[in-house]
C-alpha positions in Angstrom: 22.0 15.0 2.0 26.0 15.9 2.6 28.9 14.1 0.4 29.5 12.0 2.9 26.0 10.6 3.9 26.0 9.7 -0.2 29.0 8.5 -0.3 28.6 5.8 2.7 24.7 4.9 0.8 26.8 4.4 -2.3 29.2 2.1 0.0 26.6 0.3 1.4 24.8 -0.3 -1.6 28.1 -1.9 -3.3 29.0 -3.7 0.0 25.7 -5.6 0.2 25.3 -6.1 -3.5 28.8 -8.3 -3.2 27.7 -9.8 -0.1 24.7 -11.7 -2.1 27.3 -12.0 -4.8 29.2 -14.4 -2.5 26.1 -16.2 -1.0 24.6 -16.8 -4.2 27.5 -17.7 -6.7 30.4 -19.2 -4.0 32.0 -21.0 -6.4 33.9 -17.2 -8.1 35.3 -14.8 -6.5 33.8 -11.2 -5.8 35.8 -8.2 -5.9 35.0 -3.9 -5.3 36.9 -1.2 -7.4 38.4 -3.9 -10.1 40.1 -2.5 -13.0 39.0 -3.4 -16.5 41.2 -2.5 -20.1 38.8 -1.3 -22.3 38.7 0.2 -25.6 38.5 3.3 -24.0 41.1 3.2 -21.4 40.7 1.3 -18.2 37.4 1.8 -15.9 36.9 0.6 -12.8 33.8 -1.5 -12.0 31.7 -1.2 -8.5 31.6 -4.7 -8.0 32.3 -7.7 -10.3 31.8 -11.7 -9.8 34.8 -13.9 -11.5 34.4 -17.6 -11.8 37.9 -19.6 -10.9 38.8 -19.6 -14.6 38.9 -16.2 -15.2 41.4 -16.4 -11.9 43.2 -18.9 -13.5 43.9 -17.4 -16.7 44.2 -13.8 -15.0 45.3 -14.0 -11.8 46.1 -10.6 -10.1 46.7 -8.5 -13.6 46.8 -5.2 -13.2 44.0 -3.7 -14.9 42.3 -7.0 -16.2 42.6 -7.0 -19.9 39.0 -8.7 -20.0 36.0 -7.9 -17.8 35.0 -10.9 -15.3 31.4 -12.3 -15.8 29.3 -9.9 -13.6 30.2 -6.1 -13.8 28.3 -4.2 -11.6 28.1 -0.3 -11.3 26.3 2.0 -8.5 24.5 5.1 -10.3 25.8 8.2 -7.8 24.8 12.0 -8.6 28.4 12.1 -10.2 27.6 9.3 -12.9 24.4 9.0 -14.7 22.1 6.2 -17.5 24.0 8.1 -20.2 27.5 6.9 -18.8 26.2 3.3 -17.6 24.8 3.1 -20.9 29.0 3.3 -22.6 30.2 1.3 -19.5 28.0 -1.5 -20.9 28.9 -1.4 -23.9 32.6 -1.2 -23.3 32.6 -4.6 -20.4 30.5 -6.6 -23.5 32.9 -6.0 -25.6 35.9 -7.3 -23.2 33.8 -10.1 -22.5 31.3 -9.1 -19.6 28.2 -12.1 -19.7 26.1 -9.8 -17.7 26.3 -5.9 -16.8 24.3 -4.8 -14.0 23.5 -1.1 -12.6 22.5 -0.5 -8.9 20.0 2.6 -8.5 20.7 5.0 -5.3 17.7 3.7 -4.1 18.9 -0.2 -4.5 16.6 -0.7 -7.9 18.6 -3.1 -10.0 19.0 -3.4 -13.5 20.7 -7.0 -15.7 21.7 -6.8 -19.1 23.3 -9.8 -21.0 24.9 -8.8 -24.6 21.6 -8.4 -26.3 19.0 -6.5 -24.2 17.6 -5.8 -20.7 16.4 -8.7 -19.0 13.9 -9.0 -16.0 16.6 -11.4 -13.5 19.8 -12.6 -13.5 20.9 -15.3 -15.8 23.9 -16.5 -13.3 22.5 -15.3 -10.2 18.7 -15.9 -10.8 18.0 -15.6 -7.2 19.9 -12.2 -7.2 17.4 -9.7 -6.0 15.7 -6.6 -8.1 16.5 -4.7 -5.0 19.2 -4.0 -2.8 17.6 -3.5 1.0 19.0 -0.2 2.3 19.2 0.1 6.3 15.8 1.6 7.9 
């Protein structure tokens, strides 16, 4: 498969995954490639789901110095578990309620604080895997 034919998987992957986002929660506000301060410099989420308060206490701050409720990151060839693995950790502890990791075959995995768990607490209709096109 070429760079480009991964990159546009990885694309679609993040696009649909904020598409349900929107259906699902459309009371927040979903963003791609959203800027988080963290402990260890700022990283850049995937895809992330805000609620209006986090707007209104935040607005358009440039990185956001706290991570929005859902953080979601696609796993590419260039990033790996091992990295998702300190992503987590580092959105929990700026305030993430859920951190969620998109395989490159749509596979989803939802954390809260404490462990993995099995579905979505906010988006408990979210599904366990993103549809890629035939």
């Amino acid at each position: 498969m070429s760079p480009a034919t991964k990159t546009n998987k990885l694309s679609w992957l993040q696009g649909e995954i904020l598409n349900l986002l929107r259906q699902q929660l459309p009371n927040g506000r979903v963003l791609p490639k959203c800027s988080i301060q963290t402990s260890n410099g700022v990283k850049v989420a995937d895809a992330v789901w805000a609620s209006p308060e986090f707007f209104a206490r935040h607005g358009l701050a440039n990185p956001y110095p706290e991570a929005r409720e859902i953080v979601v990151e696609v796993l590419s060839p260039s990033n790996g578990l091992a990295e998702m693995e300190e992503k987590k950790e580092l959105y929990f502890a700026r305030g993430a309620r859920e951190f969620w990791v998109c395989g490159e075959d749509g596979g989803m995995l939802f954390y809260n604080n404490h462990a993995r768990i099995g579905r979505s607490a906010l988006a408990p209709d979210f599904p366990v895997r993103v549809e890629l096109p035939a």
